[in-house]
C-alpha positions as CSV (number, residue, x, y, z in Angstrom):
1,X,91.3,-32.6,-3.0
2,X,89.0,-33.1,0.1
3,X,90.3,-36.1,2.7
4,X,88.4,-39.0,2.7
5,X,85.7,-38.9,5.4
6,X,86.4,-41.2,8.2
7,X,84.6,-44.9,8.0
8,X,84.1,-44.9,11.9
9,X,83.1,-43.0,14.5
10,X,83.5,-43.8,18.4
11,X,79.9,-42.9,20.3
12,X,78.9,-43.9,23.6
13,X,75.0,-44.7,23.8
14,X,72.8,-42.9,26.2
15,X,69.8,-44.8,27.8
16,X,66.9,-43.6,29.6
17,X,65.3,-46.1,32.3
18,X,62.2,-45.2,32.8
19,X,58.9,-46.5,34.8
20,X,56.8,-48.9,32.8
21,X,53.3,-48.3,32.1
22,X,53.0,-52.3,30.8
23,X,52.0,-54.6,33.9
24,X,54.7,-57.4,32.4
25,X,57.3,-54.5,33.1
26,X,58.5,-52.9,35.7
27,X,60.4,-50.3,33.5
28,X,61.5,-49.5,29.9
29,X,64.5,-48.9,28.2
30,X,64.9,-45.9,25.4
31,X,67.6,-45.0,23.4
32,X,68.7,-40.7,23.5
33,X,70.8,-40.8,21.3
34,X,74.7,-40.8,21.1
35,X,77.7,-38.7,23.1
36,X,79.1,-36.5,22.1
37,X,76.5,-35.5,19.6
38,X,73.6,-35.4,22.0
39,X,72.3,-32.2,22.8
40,X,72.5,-31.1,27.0
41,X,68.7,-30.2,26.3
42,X,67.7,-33.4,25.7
43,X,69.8,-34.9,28.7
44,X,68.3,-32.3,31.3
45,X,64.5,-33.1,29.8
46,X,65.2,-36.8,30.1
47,X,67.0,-36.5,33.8
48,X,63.6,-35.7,35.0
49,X,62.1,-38.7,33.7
50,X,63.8,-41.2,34.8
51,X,67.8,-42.7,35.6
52,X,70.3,-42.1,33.1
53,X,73.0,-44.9,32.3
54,X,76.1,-43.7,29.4
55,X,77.5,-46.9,28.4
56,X,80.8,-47.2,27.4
57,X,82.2,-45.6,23.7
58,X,81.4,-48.0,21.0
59,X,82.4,-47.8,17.4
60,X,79.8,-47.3,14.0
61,X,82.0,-48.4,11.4
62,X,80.7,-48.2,7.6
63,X,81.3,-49.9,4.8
64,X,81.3,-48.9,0.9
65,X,79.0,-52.2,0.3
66,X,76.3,-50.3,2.5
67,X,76.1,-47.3,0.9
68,X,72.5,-47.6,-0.4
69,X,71.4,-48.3,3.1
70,X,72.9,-45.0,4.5
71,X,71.8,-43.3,1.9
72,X,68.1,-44.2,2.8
73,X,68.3,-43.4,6.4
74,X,69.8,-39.8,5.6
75,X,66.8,-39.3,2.6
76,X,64.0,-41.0,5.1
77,X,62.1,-38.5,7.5
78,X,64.2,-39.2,10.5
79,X,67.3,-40.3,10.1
80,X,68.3,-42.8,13.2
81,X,71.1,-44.4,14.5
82,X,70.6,-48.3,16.1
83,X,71.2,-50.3,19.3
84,X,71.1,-53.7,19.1
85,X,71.3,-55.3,22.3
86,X,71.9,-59.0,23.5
87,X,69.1,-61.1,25.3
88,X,69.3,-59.8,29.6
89,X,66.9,-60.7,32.1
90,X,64.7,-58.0,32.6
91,X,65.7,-56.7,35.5
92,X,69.0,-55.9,33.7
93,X,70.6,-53.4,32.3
94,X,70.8,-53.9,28.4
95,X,73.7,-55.5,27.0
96,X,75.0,-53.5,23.8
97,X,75.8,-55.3,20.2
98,X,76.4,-53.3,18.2
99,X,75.5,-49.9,17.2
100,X,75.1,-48.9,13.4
101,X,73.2,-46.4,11.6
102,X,72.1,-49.5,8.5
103,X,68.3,-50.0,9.1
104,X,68.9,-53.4,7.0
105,X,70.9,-54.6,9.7
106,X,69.2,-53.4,12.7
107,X,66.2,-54.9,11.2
108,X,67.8,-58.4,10.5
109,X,68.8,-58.2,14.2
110,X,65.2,-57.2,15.1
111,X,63.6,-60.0,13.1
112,X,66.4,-62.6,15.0
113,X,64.7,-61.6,17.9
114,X,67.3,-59.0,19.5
115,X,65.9,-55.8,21.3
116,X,66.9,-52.6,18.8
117,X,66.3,-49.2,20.7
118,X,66.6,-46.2,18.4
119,X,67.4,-42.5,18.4
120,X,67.4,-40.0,16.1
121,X,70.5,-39.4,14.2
122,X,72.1,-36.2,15.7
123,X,73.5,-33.0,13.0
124,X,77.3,-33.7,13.6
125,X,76.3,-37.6,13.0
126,X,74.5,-36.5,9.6
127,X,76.9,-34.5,8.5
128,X,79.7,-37.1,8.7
129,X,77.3,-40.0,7.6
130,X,76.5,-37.7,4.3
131,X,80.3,-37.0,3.6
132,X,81.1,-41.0,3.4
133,X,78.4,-41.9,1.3
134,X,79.1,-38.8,-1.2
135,X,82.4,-39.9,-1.0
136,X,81.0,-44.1,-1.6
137,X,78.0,-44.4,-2.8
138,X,77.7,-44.8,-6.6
139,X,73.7,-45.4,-7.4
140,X,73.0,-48.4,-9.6
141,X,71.4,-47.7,-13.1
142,X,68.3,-48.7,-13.8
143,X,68.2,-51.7,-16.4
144,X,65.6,-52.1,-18.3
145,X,63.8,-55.1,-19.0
146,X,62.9,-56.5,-22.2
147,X,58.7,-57.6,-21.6
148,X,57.7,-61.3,-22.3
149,X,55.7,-62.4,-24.9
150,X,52.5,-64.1,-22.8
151,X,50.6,-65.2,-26.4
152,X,51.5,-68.7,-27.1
153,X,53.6,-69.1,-30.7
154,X,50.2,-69.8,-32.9
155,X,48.4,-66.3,-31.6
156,X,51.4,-64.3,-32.7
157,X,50.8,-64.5,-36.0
């Protein structure tokens, strides 16, 4: 019998400051992606536009009840992984949350008002997301519904 895949995984985010272009702004904040799965390519393309800042390792944890949400960020046409950050002064450095790969919840955190940087989700990432959600996620059947009557009782007849 295969081992249960893991329901966490310790990442360390990896943000590229870069000039703004917005007059409100004097520079932007992006989110490459995660270490250890973030390819060297991408770091030596994004050195050369701007600073780079690793933050410290933070953990993705999962959860069984979330299952349908990872399952639509793997099926979706880029799966991502999510930042949320605290309110900082702009001149500052963002201040890390949390980091998930559930769009529900980076969304809830984005409609609260919270900056949410994303990055695609790297392979290794994928891979380990898809084990725990085989492994989970049980889809729900579909129930049908019985249709109302909209006639009132003397039509029917």
């Amino acid at each position: 019998m295969q081992d249960s895949p893991s329901d966490h995984f310790n990442a360390s985010p990896v943000l590229l400051k870069r000039p703004s272009q917005s007059r409100w702004s004097s520079f932007t904040w992006q989110l490459l992606g995660i270490q250890p799965a973030i390819a060297n390519e991408v770091i030596e393309k994004a050195r050369q536009d701007g600073e780079l800042l690793s933050l410290p390792a933070m953990r993705i944890q999962l959860y069984p009840q979330f299952c349908e949400a990872y399952h639509v960020n793997l099926t979706s046409n880029q799966p991502g992984v999510y930042l949320v950050c605290q309110d900082a002064p702009a001149a500052e450095q963002p201040r890390p949350l949390l980091l998930t790969v559930d769009f529900d919840e980076a969304a809830s955190y984005m409609e609260a008002g919270q900056q949410v940087l994303e990055a695609p989700l790297a392979g290794e990432l994928c891979v380990w997301l898809e084990r725990y959600v085989i492994a989970h996620y049980r889809p729900q059947a579909p129930k049908k519904r019985r249709r109302q009557n909209w006639q009132p009782e003397q039509e029917q007849s």
